[in-house]
C-alpha positions as CSV (number, residue, x, y, z in Angstrom):
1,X,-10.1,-6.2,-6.9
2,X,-7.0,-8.2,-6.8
3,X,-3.9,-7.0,-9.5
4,X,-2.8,-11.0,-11.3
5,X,0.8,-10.1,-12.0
6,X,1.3,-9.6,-16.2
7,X,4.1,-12.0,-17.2
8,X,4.4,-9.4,-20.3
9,X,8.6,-10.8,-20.4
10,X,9.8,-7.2,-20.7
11,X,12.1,-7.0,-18.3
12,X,13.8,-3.5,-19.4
13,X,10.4,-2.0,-19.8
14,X,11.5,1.9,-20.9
15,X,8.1,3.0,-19.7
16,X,8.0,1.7,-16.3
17,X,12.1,1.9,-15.5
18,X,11.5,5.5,-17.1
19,X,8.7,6.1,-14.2
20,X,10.3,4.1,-11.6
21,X,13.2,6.7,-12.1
22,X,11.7,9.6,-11.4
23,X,12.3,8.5,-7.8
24,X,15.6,8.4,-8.5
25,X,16.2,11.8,-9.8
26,X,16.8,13.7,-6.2
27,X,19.4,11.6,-5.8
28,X,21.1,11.5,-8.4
29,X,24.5,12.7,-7.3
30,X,24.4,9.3,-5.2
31,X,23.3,7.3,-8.1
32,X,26.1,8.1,-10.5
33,X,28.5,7.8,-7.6
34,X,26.6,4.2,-7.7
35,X,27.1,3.7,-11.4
36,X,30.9,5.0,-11.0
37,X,31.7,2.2,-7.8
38,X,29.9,-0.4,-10.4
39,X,32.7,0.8,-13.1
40,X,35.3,0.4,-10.6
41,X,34.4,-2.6,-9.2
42,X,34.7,-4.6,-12.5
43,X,37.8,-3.2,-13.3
44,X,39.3,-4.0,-9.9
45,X,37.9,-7.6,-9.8
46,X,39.3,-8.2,-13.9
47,X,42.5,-7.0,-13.7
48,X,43.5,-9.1,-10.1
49,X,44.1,-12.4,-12.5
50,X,46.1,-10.6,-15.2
51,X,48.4,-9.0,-12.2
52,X,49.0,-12.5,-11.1
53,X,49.8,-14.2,-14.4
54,X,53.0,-11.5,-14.0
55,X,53.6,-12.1,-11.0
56,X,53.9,-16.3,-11.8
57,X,55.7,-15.8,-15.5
58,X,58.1,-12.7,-14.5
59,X,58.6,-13.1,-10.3
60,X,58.0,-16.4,-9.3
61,X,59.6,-18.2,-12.2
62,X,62.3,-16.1,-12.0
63,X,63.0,-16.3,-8.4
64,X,62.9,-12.2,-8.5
65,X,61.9,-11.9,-4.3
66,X,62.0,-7.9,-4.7
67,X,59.8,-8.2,-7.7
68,X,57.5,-10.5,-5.9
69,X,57.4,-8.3,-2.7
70,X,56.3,-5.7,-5.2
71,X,53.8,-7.4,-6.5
72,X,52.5,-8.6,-3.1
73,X,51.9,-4.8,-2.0
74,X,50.2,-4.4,-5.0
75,X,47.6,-7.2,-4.9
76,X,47.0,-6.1,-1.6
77,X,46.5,-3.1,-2.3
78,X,44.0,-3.8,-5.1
79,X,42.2,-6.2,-2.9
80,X,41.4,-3.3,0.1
81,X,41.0,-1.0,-2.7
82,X,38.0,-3.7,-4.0
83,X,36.8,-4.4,-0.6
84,X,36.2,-0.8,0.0
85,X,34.2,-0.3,-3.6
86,X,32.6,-3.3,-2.7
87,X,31.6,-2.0,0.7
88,X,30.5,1.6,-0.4
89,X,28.6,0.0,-3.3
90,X,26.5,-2.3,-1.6
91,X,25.9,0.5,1.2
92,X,25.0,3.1,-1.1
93,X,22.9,1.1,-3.7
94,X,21.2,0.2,-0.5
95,X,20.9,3.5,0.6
96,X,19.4,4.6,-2.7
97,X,16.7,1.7,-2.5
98,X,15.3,2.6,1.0
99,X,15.1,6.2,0.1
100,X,13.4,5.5,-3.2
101,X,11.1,3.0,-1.4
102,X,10.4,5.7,1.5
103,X,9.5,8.5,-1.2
104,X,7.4,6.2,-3.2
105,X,5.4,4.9,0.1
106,X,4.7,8.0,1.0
107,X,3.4,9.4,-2.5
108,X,1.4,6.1,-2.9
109,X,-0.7,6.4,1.1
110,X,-1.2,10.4,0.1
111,X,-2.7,8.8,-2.9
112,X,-4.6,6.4,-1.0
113,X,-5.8,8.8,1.2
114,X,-7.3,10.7,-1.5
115,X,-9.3,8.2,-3.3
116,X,-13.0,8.1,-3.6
117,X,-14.8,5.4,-1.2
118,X,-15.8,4.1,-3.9
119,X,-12.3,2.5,-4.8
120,X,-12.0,0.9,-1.3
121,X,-15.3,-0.4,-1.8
122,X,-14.1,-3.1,-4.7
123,X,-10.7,-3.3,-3.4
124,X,-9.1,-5.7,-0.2
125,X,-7.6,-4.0,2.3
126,X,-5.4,-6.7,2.2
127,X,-4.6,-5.8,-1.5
128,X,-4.0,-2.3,-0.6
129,X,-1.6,-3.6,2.0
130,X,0.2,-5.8,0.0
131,X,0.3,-3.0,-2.5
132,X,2.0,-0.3,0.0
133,X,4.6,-3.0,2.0
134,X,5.2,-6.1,0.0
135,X,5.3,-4.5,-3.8
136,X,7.0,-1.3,-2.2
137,X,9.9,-3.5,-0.5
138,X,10.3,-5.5,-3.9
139,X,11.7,-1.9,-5.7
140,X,14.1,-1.8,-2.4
141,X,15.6,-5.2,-3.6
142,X,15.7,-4.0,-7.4
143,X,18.3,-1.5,-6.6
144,X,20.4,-2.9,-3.6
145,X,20.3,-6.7,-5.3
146,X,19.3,-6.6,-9.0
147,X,19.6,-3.7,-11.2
148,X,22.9,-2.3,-9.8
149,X,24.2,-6.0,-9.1
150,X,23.1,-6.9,-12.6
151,X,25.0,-3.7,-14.3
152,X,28.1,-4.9,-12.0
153,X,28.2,-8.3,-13.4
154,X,27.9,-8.0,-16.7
155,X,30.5,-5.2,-16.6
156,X,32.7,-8.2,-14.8
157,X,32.0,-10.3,-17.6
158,X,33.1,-8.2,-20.3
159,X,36.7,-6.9,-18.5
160,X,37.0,-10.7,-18.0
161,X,36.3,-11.3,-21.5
162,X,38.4,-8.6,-22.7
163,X,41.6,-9.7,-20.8
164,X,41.3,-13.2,-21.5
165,X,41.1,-12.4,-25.5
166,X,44.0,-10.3,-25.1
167,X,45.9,-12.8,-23.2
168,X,45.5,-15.7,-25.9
169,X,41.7,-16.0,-28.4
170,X,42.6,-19.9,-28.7
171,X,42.4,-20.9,-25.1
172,X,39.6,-18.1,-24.6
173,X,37.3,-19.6,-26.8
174,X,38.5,-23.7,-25.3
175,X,37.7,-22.0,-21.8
176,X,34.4,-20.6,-23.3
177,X,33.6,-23.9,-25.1
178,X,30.8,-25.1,-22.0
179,X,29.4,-21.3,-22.5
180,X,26.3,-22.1,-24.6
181,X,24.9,-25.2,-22.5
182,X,25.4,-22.2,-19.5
183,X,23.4,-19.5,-21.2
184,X,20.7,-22.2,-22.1
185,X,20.3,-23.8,-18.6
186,X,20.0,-20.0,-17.5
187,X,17.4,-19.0,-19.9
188,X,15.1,-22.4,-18.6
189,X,15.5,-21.3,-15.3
190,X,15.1,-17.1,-15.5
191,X,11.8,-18.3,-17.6
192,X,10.6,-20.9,-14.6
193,X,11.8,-19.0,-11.5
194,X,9.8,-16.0,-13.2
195,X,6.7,-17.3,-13.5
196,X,6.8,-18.9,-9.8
197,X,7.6,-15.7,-8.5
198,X,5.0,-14.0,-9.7
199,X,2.6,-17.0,-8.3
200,X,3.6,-16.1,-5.3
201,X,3.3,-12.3,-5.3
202,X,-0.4,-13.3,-6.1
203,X,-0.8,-16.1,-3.6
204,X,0.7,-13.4,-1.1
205,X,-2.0,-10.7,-1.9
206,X,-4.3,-13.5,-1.6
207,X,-2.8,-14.5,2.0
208,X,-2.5,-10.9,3.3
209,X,-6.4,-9.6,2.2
210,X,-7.7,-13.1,4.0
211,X,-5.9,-12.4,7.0
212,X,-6.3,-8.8,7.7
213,X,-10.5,-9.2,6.5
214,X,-11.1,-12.6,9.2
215,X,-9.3,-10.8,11.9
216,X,-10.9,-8.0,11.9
217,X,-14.3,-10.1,11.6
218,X,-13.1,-12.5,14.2
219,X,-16.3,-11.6,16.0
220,X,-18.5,-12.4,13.8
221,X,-15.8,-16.0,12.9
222,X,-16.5,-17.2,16.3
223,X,-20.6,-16.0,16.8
224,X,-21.3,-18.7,14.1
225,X,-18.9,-20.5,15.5
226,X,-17.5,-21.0,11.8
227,X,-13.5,-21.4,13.0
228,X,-13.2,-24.3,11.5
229,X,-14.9,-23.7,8.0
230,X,-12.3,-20.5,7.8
231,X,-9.2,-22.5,9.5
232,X,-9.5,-25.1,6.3
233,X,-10.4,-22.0,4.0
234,X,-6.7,-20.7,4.9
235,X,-5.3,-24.0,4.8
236,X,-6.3,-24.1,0.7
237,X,-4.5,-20.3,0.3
238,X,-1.8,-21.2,2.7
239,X,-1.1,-24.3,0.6
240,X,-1.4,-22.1,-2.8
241,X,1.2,-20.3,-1.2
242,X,3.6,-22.7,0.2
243,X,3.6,-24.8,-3.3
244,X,4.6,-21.7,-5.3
245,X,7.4,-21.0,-3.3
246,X,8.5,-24.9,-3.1
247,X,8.3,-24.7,-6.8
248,X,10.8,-21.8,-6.9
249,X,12.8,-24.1,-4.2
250,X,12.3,-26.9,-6.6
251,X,14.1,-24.4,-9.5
252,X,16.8,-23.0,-7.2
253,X,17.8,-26.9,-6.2
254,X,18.1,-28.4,-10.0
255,X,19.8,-24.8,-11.5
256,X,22.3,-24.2,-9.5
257,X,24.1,-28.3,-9.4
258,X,23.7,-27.8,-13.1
259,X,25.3,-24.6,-13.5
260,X,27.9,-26.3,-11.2
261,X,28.6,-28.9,-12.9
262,X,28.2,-27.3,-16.3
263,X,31.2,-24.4,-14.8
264,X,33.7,-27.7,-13.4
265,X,33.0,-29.5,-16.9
266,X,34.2,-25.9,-18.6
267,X,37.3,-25.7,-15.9
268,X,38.4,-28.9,-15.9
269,X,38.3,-28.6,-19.8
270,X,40.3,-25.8,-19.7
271,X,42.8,-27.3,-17.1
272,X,43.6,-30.3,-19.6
273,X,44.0,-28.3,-22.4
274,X,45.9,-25.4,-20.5
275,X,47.9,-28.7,-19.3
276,X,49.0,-29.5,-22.2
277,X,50.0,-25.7,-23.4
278,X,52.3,-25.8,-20.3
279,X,53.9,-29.3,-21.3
280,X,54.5,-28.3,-24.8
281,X,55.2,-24.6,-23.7
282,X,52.8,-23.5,-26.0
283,X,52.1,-21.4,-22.8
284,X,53.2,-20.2,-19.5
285,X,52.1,-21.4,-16.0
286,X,50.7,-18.2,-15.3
287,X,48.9,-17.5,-18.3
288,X,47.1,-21.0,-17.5
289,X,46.8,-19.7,-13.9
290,X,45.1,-16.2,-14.8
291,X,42.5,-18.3,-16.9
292,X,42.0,-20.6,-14.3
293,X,40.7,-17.4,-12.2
294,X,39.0,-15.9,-15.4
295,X,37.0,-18.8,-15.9
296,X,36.0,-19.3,-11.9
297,X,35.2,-15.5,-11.6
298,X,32.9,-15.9,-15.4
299,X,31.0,-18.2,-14.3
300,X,29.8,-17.5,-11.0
301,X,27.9,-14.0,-12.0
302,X,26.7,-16.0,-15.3
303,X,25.3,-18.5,-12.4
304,X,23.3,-15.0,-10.5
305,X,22.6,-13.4,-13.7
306,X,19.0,-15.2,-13.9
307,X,18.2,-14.7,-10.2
308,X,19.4,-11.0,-10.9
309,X,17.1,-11.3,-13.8
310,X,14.0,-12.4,-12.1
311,X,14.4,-9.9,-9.2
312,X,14.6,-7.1,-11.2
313,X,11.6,-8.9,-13.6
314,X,9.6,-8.7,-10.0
315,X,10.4,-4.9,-9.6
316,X,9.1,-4.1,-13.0
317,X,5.8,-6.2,-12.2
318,X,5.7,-4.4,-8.5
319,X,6.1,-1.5,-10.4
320,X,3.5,-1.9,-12.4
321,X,1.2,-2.7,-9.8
322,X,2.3,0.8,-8.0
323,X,2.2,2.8,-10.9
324,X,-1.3,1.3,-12.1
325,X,-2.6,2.3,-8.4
326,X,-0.5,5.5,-8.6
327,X,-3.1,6.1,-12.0
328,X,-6.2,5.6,-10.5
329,X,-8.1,8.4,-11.6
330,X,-11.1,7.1,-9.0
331,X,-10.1,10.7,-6.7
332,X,-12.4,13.4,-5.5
333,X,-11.4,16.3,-7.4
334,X,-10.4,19.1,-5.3
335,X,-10.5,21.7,-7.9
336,X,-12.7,24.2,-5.9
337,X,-11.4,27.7,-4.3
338,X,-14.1,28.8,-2.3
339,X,-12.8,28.4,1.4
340,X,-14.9,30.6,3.8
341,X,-14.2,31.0,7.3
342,X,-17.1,30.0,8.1
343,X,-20.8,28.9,6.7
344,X,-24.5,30.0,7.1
345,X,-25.5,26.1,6.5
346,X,-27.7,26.4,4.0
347,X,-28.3,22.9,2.4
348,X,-29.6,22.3,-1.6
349,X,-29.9,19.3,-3.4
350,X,-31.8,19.9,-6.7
351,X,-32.9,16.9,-9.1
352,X,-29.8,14.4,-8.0
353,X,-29.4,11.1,-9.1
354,X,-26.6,9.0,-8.3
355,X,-25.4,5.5,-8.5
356,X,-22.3,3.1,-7.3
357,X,-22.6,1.4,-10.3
358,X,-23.7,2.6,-13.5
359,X,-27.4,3.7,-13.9
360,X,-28.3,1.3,-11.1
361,X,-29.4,4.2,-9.2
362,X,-29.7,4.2,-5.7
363,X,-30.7,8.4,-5.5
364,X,-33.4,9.1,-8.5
365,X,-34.0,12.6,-9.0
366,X,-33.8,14.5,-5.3
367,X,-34.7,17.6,-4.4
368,X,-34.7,19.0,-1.2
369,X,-33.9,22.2,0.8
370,X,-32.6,22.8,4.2
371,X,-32.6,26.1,5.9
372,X,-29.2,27.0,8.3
373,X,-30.4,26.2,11.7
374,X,-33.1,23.5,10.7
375,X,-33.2,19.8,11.3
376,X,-34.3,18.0,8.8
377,X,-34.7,13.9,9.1
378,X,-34.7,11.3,6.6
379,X,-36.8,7.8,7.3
380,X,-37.2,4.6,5.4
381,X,-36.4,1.6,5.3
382,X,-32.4,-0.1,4.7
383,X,-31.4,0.7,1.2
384,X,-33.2,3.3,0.6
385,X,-30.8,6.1,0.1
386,X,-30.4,7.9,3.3
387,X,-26.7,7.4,3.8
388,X,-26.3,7.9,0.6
389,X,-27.6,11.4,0.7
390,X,-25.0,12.7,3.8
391,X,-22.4,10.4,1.8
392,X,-22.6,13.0,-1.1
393,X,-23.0,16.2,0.9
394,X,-19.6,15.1,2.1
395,X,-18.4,14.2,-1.3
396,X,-17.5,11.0,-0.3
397,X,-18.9,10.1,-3.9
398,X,-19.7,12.2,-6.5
399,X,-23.3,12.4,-8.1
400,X,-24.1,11.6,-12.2
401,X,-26.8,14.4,-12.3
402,X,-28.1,17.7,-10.4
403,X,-26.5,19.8,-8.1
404,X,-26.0,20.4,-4.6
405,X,-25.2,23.6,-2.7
406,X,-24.0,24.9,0.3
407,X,-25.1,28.8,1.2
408,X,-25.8,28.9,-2.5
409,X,-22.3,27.7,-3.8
410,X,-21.7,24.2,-5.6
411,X,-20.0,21.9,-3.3
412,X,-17.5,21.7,-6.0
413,X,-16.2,25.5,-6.0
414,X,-15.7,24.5,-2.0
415,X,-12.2,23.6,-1.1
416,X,-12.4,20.6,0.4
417,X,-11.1,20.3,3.4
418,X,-13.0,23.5,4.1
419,X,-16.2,22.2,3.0
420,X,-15.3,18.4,5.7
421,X,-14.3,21.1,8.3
422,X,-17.6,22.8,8.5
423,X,-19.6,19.0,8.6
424,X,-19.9,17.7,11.8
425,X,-20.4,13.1,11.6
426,X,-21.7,10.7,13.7
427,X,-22.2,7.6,12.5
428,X,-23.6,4.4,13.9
429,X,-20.6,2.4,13.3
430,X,-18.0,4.4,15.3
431,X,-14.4,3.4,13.9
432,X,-11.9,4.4,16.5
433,X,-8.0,3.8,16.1
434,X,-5.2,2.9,18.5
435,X,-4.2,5.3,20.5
436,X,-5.3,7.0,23.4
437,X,-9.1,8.8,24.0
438,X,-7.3,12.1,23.3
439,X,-6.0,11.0,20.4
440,X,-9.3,10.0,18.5
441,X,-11.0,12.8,19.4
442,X,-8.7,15.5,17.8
443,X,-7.3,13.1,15.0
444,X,-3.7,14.6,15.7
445,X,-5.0,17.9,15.5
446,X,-2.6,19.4,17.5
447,X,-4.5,23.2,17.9
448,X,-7.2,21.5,20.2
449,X,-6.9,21.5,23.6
450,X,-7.5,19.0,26.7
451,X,-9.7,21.9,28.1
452,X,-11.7,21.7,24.7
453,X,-12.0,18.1,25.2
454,X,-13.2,18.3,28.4
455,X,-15.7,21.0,27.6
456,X,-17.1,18.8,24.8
457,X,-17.1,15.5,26.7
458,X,-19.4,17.6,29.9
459,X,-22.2,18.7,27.1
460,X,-22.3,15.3,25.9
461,X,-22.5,13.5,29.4
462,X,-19.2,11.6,28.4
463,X,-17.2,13.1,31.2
464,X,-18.0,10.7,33.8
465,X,-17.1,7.4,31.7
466,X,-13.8,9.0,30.2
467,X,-12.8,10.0,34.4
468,X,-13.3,6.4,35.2
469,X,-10.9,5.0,33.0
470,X,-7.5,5.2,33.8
471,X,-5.3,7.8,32.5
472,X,-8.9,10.0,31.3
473,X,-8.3,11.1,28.0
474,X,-4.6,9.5,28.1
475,X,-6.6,6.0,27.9
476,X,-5.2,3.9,25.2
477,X,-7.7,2.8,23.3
478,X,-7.4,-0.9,21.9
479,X,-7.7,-1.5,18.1
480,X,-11.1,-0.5,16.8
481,X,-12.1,0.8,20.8
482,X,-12.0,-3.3,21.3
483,X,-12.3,-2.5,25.4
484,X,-15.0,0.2,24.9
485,X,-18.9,-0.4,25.3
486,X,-20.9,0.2,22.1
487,X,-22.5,3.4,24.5
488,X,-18.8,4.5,25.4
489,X,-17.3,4.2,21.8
490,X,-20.8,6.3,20.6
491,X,-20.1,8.9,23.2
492,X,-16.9,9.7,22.0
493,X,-18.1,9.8,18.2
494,X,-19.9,12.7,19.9
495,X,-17.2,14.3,21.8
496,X,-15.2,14.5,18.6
497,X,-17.9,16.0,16.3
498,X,-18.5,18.9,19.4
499,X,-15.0,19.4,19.4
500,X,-14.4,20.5,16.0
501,X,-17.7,23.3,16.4
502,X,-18.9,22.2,12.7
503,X,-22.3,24.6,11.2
504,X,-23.1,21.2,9.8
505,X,-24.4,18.2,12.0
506,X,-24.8,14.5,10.8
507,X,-26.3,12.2,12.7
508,X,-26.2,8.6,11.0
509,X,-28.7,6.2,12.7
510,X,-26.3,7.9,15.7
511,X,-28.4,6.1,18.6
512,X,-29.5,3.0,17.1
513,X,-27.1,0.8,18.9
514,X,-27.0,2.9,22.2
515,X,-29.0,1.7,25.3
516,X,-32.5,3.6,26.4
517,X,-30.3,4.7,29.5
518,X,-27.0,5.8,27.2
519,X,-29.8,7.3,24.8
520,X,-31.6,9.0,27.6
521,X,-27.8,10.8,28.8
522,X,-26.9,11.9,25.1
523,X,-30.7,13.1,23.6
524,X,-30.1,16.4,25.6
525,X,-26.3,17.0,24.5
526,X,-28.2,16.2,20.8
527,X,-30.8,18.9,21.0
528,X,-27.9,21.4,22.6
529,X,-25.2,20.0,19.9
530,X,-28.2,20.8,17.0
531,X,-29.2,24.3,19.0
532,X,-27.5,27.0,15.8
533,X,-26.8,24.7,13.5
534,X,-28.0,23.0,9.8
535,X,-28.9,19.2,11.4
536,X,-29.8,16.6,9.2
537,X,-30.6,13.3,11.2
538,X,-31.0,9.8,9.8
539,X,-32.7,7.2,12.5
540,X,-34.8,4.4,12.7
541,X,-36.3,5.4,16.1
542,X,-38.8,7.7,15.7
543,X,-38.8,8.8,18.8
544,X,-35.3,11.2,18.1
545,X,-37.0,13.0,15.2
546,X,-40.1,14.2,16.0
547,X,-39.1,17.4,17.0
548,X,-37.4,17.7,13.6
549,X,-38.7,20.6,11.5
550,X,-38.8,18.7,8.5
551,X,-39.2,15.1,7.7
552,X,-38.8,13.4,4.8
553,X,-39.3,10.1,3.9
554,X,-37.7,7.6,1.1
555,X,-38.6,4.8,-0.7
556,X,-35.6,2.9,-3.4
557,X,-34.3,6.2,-3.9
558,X,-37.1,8.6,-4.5
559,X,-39.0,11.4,-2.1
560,X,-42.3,9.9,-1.0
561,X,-43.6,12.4,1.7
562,X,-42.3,15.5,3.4
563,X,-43.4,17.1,6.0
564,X,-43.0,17.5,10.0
565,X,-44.2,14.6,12.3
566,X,-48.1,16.1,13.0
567,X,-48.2,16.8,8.9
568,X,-47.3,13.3,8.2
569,X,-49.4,11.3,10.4
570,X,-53.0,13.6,9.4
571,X,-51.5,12.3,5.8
572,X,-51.6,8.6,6.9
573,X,-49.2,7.0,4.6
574,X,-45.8,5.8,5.2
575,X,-44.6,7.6,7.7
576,X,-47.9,6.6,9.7
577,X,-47.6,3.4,9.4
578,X,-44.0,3.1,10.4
579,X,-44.9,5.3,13.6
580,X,-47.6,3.0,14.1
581,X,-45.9,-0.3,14.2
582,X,-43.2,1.5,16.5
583,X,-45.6,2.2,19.1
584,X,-48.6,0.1,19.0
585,X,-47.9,-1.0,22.3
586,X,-48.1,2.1,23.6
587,X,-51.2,3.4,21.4
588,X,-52.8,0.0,22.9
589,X,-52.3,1.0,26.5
């Protein structure tokens, strides 16, 4: 699911500024000391040309030196005095941007965090990244460089405009004569430059989710030795890319000459008829002089009005894109106030059905019970609804119909990080992050130990591996446990479920990709990791759930059989015949 930016041309959308501000509110204070330097600044830049026009009619002319010493200390005075506002201004808009950008990254990956798998099932990662950095950055830019540099010069622009009609309308409105061929030229190019940039907020988004997704499948890029089909894939985005921004070059290159010229054609306008004011002296030299410096200082934040315009018109669409993701109603609802200290294990499903998308169900009407201390095991083949069955017990998803209970309670009166606590994981597909071996099996949770560590990894025959490595549990694991065997990586998956002493044990096709030898170490620290506790087992080797007091087997989603491995083959139907084709070999010999 990739956002397309909305080119909806409101720029000072109430709604979205309105939310956008609500970042701003905690600092407040700063941002009226903003607004206040924004005031200042103007005033101080406006008033510089009018102080010289004195300084020219009633020093210079009249050969006054002390007057013009006077006048000296002054301008200098006012020029610090701007430098400073100047220098407080762009520190503190600044200031206010990264603080606004740190607070709203940090509310948008706590809301991240909390969405249902489902989301991150329909949307790139690269889309999410784009989302959290790229958009996030843009809303740093619309306070440092566009909204409070946009405020600033149009407040320039109207002390200019004020002084200059209160020095003489006539030559105000000859200076302002090229004005109109100005604000058109701008228009063009705010309405141009917009739409590129938003090409290449999507052509980013684009780059960033096809980057991040081939990396991390590099493996499989270079098995099917396919570098070359993907290399010319990411040429074509690449290119997308690189022609939006050389069309927003393209822009940049034609406006500003015109604007250029368009501002010379206005001063050198000004400067013949000013010319002939002096001559006549229909004015002074330094009236002609101050609008010399009016008409220099109007037109060059005229000139970054548009780009102003266009990175504030960015902010609102990045805005939009945060706030939409900021909406997503797509979270587990953690509602429930039942939190235990601990629990019996008892496990209920009754008449669920469930589905990723709507009505194409994947669970159809499943009913099963699961006594604390039993292990129960689910068979059949891909797709047909085993992981989605532990998904739900975790609330990973939520289900359409039915119920399921825990010790007699709805999973939804559970709080839930109560509820994750007491369920143990294992998945075939063990995800670990960078960092050390210590670090992925606590997940930064600081109250477990090194001796707890050590404890789990001896009941799990990891021990010896992790002692082999240097540094032991201070290893640094490469991205994704890149320098770890399949075996190694499985091993620790079970080191960090023993570690957290769940009630609840999931074991998700857990030795499907582990050796015989790897399986032969672990099946013992299984049985002794089970021993006491609610297991529910999903495998397609038979040979790890025989012992399992309850079997049951599915078919697209529904119950087919259930019952324990000596039950199910006397009964001679599927279950049979997958235990069969397992180990005919061995039934032959």
């Amino acid at each position: 699911m990739e956002d397309k930016p909305k080119a909806t041309g409101k720029v000072f959308d109430s709604d979205v500024l309105k939310r956008l501000f609500q970042f701003v509110k905690p600092y407040i204070k700063t941002f009226y000391f903003i607004v206040f330097l924004t005031f200042a600044s103007a005033i101080l830049a406006a008033v510089r040309p009018f102080l010289i026009q004195y300084t020219v009619d009633h020093e210079i002319l009249n050969n006054d030196w002390e007057g013009l010493t006077r006048m000296f200390v002054i301008l200098t005075v006012l020029l610090v005095a701007h430098a400073i506002v100047q220098y407080l201004h762009t520190y503190f808009a600044g200031w206010l941007g990264q603080h606004v950008v740190r607070d709203i990254r940090i509310k948008l990956y706590r809301h991240i965090l909390n969405l249902r798998l489902q989301f991150f099932d329909r949307t790139p990662i690269g889309t999410l990244v784009t989302r959290n950095v790229s958009d996030v950055e843009t809303l740093s830019d619309v306070f440092s460089e566009g909204l409070a540099a946009m405020i600033g010069d149009v407040l320039q622009l109207v002390f200019i405009l004020g002084f200059m009609f209160y020095i003489d309308v006539k030559l105000t409105l000859v200076s302002l004569s090229t004005l109109p061929l100005m604000l058109i030229s701008t228009y063009i190019f705010k309405e141009k430059i917009k739409d590129t940039f938003q090409e290449v907020r999507t052509a980013v988004a684009r780059l960033n989710s096809f980057v991040q997704e081939h990396i991390t499948g590099m493996s499989i890029v270079q098995i099917f030795n396919n570098e070359e089909r993907e290399m010319e894939k990411f040429r074509e985005i690449n290119k997308e890319h690189t022609r939006a921004n050389i069309r927003s070059v393209m822009y940049y290159s034609v406006y500003f000459p015109v604007a250029e010229i368009i501002g010379a054609a206005g001063l050198g306008l000004l400067v013949w008829y000013g010319a002939h004011g002096v001559i006549d002296e229909e004015m002074s030299l330094g009236m002609l002089m101050a609008f010399i410096l009016y008409i220099q200082m109007f037109f060059r934040p005229i000139r970054m009005i548009a780009d102003r315009f266009n990175t504030l018109q960015l902010g609102v669409v990045s805005t939009e894109r945060l706030m939409r993701l900021l909406d997503s109603k797509e979270m587990i609802t953690d509602t429930g106030t039942y939190a235990p200290a601990t629990i019996k294990g008892d496990v209920s499903f009754q008449n669920v059905w469930f589905a990723y998308k709507e009505e194409d169900w994947v669970l159809r009407d499943i009913s099963f019970d699961v006594k604390a201390g039993e292990t129960v095991a689910f068979v059949g083949a891909t797709g047909a609804g085993k992981t989605s069955v532990i998904n739900l017990l975790n609330r990973f998803y939520e289900i359409n119909k039915g119920h399921i209970l825990v010790d007699g309670h709805d999973l939804k009166e559970y709080d839930l990080a109560v509820l994750r606590h007491q369920i143990g994981v294992v998945l075939q597909d063990v995800f670990l992050f960078s960092g050390t071996i210590a670090d992925n099996i606590s997940l930064g949770n600081r109250s477990i130990t090194e001796e707890q560590m050590w404890h789990a990894a001896d009941l799990v025959g990891a021990r010896r591996f992790i002692e082999r490595l240097p540094g032991g549990l201070h290893y640094e694991v490469m991205e994704r446990g890149a320098t770890l065997s399949v075996g190694q990586r499985q091993l620790i998956s079970f080191v960090r479920a023993m570690v957290y002493n769940p009630q609840i044990i999931i074991l998700d096709e857990a030795t499907s990709s582990v050796d015989s030898e790897t399986e032969e170490l672990i099946q013992y620290a299984i049985e002794q990791l089970m021993r006491g506790r609610t297991s529910i087992v999903i495998a397609h080797r038979l040979s790890t759930i025989q012992k399992a007091d309850k079997i049951i087997v599915m078919e697209r989603g529904e119950i087919k059989e259930v019952g324990n491995h000596e039950e199910l083959l006397r009964h001679n139907g599927y279950y049979a015949q997958l235990y069969q084709m397992q180990y005919k070999n061995m039934i032959n010999l």
